[in-house]
MIKOL-890455 format. One record per atom (N, C-alpha, C, O): residue number from 1; atom name; z, x, y. Coordinates in nm, 3 decimals, padded with zeros to 5 digits, always signed. Last residue first. Example, Ala and Ser with C-alpha at 12.3 -4.5 7.8 and 13.67 -1.06 7.14 Angstrom:
// MIKOL-890455
@pos 2, site N, Z +00.708, X +01.285, Y -00.225
@pos 2, site CA, Z +00.714, X +01.367, Y -00.106
@pos 2, site C, Z +00.787, X +01.290, Y +00.003
@pos 2, site O, Z +00.804, X +01.341, Y +00.114
@pos 1, site N, Z +00.780, X +01.319, Y -00.569
@pos 1, site CA, Z +00.780, X +01.230, Y -00.450
@pos 1, site C, Z +00.780, X +01.320, Y -00.330
@pos 1, site O, Z +00.846, X +01.424, Y -00.332
// end
This chain:
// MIKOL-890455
@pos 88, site N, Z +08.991, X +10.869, Y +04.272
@pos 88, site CA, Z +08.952, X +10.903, Y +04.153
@pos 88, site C, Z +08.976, X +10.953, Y +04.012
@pos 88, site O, Z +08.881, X +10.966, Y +03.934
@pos 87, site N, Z +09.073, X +10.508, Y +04.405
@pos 87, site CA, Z +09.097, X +10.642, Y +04.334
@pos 87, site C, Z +09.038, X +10.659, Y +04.236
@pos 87, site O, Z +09.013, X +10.583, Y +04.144
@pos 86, site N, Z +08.920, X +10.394, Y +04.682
@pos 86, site CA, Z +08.931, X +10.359, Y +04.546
@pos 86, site C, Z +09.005, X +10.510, Y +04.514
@pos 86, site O, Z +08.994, X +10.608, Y +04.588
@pos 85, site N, Z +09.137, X +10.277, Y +04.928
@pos 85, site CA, Z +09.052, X +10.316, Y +04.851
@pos 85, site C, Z +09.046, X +10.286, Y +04.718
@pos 85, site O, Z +09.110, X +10.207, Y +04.649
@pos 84, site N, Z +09.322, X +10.010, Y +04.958
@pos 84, site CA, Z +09.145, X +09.979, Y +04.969
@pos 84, site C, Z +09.101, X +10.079, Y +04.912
@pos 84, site O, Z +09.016, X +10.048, Y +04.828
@pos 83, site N, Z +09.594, X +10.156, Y +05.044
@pos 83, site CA, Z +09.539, X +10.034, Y +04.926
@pos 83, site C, Z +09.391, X +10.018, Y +04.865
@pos 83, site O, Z +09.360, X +10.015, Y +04.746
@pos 82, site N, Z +09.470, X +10.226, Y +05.285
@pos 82, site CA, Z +09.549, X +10.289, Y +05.216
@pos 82, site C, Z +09.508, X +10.259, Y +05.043
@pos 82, site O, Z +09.432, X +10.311, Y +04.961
@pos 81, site N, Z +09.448, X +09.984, Y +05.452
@pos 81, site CA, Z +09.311, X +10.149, Y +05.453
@pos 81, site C, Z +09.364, X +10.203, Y +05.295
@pos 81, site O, Z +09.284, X +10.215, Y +05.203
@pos 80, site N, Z +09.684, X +09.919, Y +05.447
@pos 80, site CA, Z +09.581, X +09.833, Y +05.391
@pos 80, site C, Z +09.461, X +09.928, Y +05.359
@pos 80, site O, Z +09.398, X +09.936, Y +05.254
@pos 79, site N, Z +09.819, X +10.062, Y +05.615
@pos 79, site CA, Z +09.857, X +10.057, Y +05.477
@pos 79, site C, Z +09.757, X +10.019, Y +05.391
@pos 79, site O, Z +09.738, X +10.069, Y +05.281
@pos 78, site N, Z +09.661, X +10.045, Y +05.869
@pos 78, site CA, Z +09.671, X +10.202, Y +05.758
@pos 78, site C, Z +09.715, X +10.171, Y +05.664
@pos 78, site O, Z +09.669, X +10.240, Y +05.573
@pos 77, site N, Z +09.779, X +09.827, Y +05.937
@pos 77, site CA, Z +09.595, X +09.874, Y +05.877
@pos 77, site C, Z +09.570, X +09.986, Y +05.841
@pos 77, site O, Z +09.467, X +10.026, Y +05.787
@pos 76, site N, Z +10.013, X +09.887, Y +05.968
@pos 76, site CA, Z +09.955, X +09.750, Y +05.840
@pos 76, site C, Z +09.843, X +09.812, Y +05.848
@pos 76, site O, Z +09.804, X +09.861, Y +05.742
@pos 75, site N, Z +10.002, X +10.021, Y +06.164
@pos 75, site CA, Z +10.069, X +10.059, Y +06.081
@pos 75, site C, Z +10.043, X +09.976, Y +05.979
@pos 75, site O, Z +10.065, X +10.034, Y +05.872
@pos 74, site N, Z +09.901, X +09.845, Y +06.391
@pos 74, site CA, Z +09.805, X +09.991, Y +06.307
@pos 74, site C, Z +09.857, X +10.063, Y +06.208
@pos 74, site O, Z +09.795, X +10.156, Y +06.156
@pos 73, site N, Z +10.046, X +09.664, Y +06.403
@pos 73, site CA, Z +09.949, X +09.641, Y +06.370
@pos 73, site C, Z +09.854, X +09.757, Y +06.286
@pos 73, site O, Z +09.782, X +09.761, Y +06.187
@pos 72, site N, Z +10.248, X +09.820, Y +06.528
@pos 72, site CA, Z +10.314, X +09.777, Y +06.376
@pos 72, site C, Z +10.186, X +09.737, Y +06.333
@pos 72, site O, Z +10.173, X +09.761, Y +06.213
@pos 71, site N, Z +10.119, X +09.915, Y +06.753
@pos 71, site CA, Z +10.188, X +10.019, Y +06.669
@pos 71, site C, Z +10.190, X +09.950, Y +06.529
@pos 71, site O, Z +10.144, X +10.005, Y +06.429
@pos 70, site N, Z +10.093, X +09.679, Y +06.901
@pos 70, site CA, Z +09.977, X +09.740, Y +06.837
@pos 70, site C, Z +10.033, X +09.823, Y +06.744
@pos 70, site O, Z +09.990, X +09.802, Y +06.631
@pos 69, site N, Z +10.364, X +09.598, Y +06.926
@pos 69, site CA, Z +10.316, X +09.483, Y +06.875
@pos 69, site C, Z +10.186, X +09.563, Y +06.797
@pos 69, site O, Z +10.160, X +09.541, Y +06.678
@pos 68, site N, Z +10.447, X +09.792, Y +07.101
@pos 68, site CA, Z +10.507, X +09.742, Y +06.956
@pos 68, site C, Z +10.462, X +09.710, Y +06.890
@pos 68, site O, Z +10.477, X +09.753, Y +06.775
@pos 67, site N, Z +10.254, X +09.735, Y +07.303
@pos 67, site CA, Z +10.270, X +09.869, Y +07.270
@pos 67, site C, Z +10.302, X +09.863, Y +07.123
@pos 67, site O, Z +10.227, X +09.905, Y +07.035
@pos 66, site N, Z +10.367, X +09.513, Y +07.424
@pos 66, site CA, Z +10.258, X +09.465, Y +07.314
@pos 66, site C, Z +10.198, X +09.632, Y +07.293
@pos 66, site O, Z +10.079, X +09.637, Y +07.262
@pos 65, site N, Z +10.667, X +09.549, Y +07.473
@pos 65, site CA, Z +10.588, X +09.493, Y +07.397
@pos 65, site C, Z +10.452, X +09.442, Y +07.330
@pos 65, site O, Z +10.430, X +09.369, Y +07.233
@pos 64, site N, Z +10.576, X +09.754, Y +07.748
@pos 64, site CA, Z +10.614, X +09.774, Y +07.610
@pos 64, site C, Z +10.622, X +09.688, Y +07.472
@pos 64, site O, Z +10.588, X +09.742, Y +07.367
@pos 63, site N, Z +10.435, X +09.535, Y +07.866
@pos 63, site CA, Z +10.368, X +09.647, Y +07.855
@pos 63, site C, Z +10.402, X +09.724, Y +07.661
@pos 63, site O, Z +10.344, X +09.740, Y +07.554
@pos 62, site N, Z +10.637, X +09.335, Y +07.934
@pos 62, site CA, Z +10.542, X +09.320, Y +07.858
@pos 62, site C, Z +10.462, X +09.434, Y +07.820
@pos 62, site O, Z +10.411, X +09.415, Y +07.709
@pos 61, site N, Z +10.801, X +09.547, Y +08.071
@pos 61, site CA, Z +10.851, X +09.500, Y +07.995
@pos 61, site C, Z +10.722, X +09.447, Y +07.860
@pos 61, site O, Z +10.711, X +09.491, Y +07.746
@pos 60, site N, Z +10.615, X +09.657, Y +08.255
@pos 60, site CA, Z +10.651, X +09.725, Y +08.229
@pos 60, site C, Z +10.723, X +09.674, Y +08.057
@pos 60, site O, Z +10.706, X +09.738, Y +07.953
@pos 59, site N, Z +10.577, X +09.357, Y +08.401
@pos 59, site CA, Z +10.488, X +09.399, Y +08.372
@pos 59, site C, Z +10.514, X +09.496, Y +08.262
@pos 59, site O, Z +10.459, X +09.464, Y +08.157
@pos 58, site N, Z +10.852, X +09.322, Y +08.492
@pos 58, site CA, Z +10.792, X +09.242, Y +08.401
@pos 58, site C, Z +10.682, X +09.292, Y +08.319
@pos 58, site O, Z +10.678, X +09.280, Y +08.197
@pos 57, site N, Z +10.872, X +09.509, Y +08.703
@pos 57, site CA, Z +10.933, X +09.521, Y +08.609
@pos 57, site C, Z +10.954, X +09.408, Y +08.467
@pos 57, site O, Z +11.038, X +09.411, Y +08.376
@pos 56, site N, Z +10.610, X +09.434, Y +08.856
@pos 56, site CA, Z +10.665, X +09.547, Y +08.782
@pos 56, site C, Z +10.725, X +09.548, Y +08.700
@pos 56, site O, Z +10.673, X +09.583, Y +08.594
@pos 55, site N, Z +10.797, X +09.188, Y +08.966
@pos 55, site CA, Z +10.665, X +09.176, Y +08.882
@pos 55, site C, Z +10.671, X +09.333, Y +08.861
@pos 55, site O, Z +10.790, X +09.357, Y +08.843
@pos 54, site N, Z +10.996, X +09.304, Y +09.109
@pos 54, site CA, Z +11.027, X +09.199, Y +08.979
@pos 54, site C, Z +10.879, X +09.248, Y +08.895
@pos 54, site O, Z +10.864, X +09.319, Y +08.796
@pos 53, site N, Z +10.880, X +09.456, Y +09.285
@pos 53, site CA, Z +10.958, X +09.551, Y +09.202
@pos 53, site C, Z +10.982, X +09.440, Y +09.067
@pos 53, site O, Z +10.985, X +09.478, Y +08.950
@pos 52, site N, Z +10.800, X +09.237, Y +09.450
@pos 52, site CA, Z +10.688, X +09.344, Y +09.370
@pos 52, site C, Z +10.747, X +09.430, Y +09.238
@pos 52, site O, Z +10.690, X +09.462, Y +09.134
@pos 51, site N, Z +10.999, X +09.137, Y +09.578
@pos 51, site CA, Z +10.906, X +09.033, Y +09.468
@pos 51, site C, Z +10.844, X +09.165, Y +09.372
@pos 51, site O, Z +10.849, X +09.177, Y +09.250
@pos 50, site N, Z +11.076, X +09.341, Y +09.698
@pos 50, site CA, Z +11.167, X +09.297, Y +09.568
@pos 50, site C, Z +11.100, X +09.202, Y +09.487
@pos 50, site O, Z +11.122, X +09.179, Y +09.368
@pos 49, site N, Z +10.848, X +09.364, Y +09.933
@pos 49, site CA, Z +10.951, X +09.460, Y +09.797
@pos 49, site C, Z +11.028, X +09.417, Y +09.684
@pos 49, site O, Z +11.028, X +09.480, Y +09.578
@pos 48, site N, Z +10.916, X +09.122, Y +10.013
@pos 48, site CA, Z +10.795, X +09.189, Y +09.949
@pos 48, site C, Z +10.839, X +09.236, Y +09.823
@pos 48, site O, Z +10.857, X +09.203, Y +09.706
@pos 47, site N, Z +11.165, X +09.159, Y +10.141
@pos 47, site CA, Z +11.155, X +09.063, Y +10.027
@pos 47, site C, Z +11.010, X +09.097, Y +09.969
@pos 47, site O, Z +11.009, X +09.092, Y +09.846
@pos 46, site N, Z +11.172, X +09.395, Y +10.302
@pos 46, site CA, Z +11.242, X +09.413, Y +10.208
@pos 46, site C, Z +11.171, X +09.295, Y +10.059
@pos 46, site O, Z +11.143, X +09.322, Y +09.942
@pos 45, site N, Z +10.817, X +09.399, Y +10.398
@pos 45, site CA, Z +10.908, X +09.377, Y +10.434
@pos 45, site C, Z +11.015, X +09.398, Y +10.266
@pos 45, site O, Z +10.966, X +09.410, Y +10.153
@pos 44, site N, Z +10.596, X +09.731, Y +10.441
@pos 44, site CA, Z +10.612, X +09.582, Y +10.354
@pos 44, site C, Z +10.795, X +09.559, Y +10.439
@pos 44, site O, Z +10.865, X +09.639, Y +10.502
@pos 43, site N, Z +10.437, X +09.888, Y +10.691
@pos 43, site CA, Z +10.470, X +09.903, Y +10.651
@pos 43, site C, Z +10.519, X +09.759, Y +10.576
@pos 43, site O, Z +10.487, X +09.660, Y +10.640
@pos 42, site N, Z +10.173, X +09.996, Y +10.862
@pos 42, site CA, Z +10.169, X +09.892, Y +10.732
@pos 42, site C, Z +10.280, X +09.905, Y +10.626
@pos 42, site O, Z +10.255, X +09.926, Y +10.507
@pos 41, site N, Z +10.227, X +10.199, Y +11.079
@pos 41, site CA, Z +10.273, X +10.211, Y +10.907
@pos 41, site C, Z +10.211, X +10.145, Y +10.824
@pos 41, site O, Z +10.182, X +10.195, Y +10.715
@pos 40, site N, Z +10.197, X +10.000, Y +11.271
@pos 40, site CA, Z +10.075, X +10.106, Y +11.244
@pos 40, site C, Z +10.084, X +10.177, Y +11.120
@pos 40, site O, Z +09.985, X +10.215, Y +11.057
@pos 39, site N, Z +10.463, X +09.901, Y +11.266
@pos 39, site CA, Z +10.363, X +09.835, Y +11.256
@pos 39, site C, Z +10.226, X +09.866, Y +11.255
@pos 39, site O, Z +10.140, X +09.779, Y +11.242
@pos 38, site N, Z +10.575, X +10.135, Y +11.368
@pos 38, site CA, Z +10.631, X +10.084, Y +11.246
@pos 38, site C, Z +10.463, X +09.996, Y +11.201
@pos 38, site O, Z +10.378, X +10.034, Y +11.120
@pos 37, site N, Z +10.505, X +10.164, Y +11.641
@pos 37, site CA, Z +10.470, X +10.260, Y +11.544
@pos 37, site C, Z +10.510, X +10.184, Y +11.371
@pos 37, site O, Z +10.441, X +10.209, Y +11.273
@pos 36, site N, Z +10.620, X +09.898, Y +11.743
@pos 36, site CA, Z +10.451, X +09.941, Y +11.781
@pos 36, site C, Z +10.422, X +10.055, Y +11.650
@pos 36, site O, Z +10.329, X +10.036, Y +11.570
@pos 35, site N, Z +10.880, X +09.964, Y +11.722
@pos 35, site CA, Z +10.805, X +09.833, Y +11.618
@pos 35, site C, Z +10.695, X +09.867, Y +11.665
@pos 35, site O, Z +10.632, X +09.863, Y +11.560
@pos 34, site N, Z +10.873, X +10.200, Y +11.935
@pos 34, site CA, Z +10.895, X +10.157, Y +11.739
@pos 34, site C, Z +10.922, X +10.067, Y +11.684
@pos 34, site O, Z +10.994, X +10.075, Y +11.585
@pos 33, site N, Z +10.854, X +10.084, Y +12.105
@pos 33, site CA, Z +10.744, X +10.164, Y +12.072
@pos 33, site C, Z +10.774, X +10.188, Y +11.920
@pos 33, site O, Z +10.702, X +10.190, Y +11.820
@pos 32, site N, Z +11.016, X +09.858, Y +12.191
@pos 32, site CA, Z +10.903, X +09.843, Y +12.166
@pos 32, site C, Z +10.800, X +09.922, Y +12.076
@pos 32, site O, Z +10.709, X +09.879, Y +12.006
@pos 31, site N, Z +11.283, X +10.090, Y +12.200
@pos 31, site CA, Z +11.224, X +09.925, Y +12.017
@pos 31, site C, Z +11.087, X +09.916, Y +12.060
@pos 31, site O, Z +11.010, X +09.962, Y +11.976
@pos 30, site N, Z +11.236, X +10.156, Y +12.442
@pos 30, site CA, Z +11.216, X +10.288, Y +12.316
@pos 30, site C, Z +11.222, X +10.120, Y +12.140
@pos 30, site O, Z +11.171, X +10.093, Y +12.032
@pos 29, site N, Z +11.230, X +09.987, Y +12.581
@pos 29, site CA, Z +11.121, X +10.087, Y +12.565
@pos 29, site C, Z +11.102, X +10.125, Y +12.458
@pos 29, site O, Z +11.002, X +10.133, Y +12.387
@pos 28, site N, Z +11.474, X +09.907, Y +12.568
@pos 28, site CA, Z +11.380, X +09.768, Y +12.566
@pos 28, site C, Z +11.291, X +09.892, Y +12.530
@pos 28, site O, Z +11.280, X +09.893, Y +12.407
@pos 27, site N, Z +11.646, X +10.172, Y +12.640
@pos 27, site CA, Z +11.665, X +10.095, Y +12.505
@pos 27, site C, Z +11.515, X +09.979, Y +12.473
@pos 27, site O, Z +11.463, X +09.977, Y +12.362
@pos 26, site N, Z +11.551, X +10.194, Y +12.888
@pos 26, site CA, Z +11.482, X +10.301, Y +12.813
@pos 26, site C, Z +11.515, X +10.180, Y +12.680
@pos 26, site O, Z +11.424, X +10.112, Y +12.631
@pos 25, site N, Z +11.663, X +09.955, Y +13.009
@pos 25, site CA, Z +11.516, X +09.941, Y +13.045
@pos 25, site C, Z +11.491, X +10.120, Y +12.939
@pos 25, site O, Z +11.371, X +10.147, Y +12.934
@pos 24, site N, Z +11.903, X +10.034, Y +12.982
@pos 24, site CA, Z +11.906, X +09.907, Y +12.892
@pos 24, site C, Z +11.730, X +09.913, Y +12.915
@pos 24, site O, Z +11.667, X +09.869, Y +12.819
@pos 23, site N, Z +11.942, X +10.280, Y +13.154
@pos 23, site CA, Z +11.991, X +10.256, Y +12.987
@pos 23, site C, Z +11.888, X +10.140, Y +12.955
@pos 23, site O, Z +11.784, X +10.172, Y +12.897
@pos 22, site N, Z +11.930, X +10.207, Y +13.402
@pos 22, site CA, Z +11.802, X +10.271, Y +13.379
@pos 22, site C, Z +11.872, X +10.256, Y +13.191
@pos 22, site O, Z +11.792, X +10.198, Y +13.117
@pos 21, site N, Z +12.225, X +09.955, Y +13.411
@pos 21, site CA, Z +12.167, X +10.047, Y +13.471
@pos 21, site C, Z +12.022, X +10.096, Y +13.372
@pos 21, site O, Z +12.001, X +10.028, Y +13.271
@pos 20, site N, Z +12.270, X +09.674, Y +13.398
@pos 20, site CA, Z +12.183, X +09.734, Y +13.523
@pos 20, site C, Z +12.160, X +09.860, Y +13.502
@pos 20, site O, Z +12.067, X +09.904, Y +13.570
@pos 19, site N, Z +12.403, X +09.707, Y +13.121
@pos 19, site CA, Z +12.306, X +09.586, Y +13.167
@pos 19, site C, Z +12.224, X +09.636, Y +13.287
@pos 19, site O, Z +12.102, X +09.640, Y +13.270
@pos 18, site N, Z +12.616, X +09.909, Y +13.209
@pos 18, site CA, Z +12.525, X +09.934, Y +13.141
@pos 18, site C, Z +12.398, X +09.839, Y +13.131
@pos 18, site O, Z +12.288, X +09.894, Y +13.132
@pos 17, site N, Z +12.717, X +09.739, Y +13.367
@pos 17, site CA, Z +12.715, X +09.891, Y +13.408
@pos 17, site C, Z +12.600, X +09.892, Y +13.326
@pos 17, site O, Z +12.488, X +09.876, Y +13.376
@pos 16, site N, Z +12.860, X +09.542, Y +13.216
@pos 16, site CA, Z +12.764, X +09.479, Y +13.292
@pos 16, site C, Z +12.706, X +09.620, Y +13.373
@pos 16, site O, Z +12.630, X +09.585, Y +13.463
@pos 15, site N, Z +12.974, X +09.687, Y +13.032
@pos 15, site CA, Z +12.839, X +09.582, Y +12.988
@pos 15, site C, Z +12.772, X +09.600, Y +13.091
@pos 15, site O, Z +12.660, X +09.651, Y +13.095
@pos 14, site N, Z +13.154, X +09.759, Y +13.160
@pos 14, site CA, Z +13.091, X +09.888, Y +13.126
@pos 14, site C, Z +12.968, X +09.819, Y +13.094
@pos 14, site O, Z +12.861, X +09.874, Y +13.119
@pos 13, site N, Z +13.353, X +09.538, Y +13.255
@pos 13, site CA, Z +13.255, X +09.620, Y +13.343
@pos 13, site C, Z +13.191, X +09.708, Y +13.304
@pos 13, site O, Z +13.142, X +09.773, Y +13.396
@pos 12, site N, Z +13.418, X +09.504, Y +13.000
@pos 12, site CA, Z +13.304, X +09.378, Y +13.050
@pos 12, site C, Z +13.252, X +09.482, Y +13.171
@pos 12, site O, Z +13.133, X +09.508, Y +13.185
@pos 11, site N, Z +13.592, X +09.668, Y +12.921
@pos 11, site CA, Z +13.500, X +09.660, Y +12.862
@pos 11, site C, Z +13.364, X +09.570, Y +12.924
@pos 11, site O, Z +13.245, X +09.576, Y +12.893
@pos 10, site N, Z +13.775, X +09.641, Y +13.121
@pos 10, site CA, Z +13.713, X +09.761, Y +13.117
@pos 10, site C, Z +13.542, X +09.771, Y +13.010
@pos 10, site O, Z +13.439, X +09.838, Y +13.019
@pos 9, site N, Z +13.881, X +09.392, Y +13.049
@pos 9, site CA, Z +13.822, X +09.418, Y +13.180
@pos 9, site C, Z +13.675, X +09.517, Y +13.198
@pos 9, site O, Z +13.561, X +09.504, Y +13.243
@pos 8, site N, Z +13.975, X +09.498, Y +12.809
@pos 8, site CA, Z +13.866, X +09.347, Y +12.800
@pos 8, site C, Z +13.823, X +09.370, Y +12.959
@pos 8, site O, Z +13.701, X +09.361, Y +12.976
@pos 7, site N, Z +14.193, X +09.619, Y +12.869
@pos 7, site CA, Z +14.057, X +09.675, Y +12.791
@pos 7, site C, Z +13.929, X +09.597, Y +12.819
@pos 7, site O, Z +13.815, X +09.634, Y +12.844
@pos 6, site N, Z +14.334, X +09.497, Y +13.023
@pos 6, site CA, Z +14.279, X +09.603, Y +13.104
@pos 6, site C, Z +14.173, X +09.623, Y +13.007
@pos 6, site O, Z +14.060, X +09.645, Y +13.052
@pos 5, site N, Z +14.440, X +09.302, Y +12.847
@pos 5, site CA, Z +14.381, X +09.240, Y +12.950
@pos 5, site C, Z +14.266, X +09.353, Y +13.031
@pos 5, site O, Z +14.158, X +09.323, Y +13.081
@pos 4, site N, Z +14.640, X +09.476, Y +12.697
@pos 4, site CA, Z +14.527, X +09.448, Y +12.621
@pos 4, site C, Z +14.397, X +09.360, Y +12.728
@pos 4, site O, Z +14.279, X +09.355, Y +12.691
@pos 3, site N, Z +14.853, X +09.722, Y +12.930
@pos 3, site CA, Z +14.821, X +09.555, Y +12.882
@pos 3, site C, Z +14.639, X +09.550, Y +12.840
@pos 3, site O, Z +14.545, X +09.593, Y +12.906
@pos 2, site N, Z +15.001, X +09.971, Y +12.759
@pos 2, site CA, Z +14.906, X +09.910, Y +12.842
@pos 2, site C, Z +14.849, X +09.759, Y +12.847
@pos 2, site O, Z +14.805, X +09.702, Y +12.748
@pos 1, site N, Z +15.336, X +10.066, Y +12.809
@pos 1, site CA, Z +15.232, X +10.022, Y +12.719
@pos 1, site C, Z +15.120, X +09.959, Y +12.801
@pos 1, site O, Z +15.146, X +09.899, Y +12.905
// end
């Protein structure tokens, strides 16, 4: 069976392999240039987003209520239109 000591070895020398080698200087490269491109997006952050999607979905809400609110209004003023003529 292998002793669990060899992994943890194996693992710290691959860090520190990988820490020096040309890897870790492309990895630093390659985030810079995409947060450089991201940030030419204009792109919003998550919490933006979720403030915005609230208000929307407030908006949407009130929207439809006063949709209701005109409907039943124009539905009384047609009744009333209604009433008002005269008949002949």
């Amino acid at each position: 069976m292998l002793n669990p000591r060899f992994f943890e070895e194996m693992a710290a020398k691959l860090n520190e392999a990988l820490a020096s080698s040309p890897a870790k200087d492309f990895e630093k490269n390659a985030r810079a240039l995409l947060a450089q491109g991201f940030a030419r997006l204009d792109l919003v952050t998550r919490e933006e987003f979720d403030v915005q999607a609230k208000l929307l979905s407030h908006a949407l809400e009130k929207l439809a209520a006063l949709e209701a609110r005109v409907a039943t209004l124009e539905a009384r003023l047609g009744e009333q239109q209604k009433t008002a003529l005269p008949t002949d």
